[in-house]
MDAnalysis code that builds the backbone (N, CA, C; Angstrom):
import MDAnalysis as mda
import numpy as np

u = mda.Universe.empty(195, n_residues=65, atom_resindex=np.repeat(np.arange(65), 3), trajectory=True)
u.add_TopologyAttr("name", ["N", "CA", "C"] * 65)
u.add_TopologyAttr("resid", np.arange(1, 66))
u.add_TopologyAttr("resname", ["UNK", "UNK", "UNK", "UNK", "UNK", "UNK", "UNK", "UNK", "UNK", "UNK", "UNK", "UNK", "UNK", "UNK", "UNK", "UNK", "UNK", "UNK", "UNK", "UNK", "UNK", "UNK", "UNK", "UNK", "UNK", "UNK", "UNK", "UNK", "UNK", "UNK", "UNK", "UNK", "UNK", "UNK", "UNK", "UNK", "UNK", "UNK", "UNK", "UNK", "UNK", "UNK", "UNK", "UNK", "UNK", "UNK", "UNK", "UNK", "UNK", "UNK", "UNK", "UNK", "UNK", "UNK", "UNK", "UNK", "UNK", "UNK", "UNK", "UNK", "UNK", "UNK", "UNK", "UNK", "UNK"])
u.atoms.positions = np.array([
    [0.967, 207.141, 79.767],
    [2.306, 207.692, 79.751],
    [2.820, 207.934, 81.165],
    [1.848, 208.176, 82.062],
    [2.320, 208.795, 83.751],
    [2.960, 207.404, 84.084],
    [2.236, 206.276, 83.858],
    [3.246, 205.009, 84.400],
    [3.882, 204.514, 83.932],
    [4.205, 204.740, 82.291],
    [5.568, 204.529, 81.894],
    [6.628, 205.643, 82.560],
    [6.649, 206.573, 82.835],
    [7.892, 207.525, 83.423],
    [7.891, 207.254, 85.072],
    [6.800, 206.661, 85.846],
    [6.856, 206.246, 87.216],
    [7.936, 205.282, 87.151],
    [7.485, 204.158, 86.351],
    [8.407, 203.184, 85.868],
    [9.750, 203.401, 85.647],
    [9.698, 204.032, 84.443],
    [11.312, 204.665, 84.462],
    [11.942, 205.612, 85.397],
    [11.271, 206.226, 86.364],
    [11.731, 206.518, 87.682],
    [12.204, 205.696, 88.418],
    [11.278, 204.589, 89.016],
    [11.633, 203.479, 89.623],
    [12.876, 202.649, 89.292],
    [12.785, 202.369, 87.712],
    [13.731, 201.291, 87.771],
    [15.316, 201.755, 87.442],
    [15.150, 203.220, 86.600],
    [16.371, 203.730, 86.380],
    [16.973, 204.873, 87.085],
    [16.155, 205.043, 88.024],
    [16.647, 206.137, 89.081],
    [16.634, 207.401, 88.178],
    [15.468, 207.593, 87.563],
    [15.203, 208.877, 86.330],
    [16.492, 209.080, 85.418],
    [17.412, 208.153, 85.215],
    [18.517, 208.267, 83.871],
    [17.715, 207.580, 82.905],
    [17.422, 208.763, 82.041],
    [16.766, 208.203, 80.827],
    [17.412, 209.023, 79.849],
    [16.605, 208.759, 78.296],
    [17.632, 209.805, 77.324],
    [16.112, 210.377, 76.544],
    [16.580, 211.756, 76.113],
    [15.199, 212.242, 75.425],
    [15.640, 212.851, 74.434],
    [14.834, 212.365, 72.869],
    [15.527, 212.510, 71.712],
    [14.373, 212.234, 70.936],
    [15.147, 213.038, 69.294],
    [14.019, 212.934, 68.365],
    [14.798, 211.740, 67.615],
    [13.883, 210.672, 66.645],
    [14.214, 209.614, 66.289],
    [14.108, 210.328, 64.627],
    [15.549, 209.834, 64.426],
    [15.452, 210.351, 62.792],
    [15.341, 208.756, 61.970],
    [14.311, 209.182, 61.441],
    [13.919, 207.210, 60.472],
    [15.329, 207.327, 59.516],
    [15.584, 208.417, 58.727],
    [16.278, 208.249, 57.990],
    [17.798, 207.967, 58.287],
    [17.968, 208.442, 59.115],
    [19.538, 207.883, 59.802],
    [19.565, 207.131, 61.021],
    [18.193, 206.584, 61.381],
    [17.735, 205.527, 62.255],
    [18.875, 205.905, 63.889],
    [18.336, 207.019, 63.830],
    [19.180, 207.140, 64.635],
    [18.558, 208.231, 65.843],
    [18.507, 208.840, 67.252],
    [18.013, 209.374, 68.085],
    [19.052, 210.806, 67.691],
    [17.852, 211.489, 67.837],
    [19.037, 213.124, 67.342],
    [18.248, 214.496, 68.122],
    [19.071, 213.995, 69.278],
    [19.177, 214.864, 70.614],
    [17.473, 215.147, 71.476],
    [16.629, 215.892, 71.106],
    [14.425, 216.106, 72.106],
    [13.443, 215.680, 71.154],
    [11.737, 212.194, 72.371],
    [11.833, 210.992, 72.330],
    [12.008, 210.113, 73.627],
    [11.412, 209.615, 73.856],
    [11.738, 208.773, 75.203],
    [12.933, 207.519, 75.047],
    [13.795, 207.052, 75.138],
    [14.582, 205.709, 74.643],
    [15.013, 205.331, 76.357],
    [14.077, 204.393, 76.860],
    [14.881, 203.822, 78.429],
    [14.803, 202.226, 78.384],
    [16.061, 202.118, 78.806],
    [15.839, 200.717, 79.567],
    [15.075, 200.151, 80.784],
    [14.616, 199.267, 80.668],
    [13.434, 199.033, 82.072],
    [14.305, 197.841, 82.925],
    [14.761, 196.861, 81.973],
    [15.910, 195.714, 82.821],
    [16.647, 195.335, 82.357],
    [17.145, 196.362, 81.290],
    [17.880, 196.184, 80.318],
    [19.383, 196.894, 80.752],
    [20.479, 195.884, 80.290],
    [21.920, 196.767, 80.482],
    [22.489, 197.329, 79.388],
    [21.846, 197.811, 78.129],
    [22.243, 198.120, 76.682],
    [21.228, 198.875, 76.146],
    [21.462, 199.444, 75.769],
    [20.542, 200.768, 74.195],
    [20.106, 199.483, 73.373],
    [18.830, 199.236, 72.688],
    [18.880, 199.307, 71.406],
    [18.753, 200.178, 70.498],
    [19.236, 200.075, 69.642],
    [19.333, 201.464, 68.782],
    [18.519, 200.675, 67.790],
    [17.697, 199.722, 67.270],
    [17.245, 199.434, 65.608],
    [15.778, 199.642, 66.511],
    [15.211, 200.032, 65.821],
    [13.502, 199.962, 65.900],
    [12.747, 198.751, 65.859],
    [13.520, 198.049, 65.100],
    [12.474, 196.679, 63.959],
    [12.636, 195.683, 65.412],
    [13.594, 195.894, 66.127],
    [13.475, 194.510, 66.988],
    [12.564, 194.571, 68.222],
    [11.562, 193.800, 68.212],
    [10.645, 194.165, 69.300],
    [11.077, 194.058, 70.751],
    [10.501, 194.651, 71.522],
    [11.059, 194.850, 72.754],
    [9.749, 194.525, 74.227],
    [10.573, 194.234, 75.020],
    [10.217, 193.747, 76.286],
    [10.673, 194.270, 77.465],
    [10.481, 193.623, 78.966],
    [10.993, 194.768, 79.944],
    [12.259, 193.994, 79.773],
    [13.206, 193.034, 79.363],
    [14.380, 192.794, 79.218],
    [15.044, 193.913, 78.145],
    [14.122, 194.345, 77.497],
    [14.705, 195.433, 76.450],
    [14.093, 197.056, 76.321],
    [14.876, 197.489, 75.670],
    [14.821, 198.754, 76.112],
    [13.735, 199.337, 74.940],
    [12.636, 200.791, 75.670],
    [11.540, 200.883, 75.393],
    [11.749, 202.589, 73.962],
    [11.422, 202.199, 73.188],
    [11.391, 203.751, 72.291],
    [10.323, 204.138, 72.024],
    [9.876, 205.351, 72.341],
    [8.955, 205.976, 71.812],
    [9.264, 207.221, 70.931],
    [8.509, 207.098, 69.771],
    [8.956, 208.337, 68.920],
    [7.972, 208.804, 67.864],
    [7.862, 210.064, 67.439],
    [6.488, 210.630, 66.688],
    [6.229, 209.961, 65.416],
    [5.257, 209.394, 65.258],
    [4.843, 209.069, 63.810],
    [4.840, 210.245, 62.691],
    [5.008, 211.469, 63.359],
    [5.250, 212.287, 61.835],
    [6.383, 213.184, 62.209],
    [7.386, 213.284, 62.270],
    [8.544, 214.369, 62.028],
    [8.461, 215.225, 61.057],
    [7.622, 215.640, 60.252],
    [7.274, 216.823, 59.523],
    [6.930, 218.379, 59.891],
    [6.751, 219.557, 59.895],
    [6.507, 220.214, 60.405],
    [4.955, 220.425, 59.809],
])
């Protein structure tokens, strides 16, 4: 994780977005990592796999309490 956020230091000058990923409204809903690495666009769908041309999501496998 330390060199994914070095990374996203480096390449985005630390503008990143941090959010919880709601599956059900597939959607980021506000404290999640979502950055672009060489990317000029958000993806917002999960299903499409991603590369350093695309932008990186990380998000909890259980949102339950």
């Amino acid at each position: 994780m330390r060199e994914v956020f070095e990374r996203m230091a480096q390449e985005l000058g630390k503008k990143f977005r941090l959010g919880v990923y709601d599956p059900e409204k597939r959607q980021l809903m506000g404290v999640i990592v979502k950055i672009g690495l060489n990317s000029t666009g958000a993806i917002e769908d999960l299903d499409v796999p991603v590369d350093d041309e695309a932008d990186i999501v990380v998000y909890p496998m259980d949102l339950g309490g």
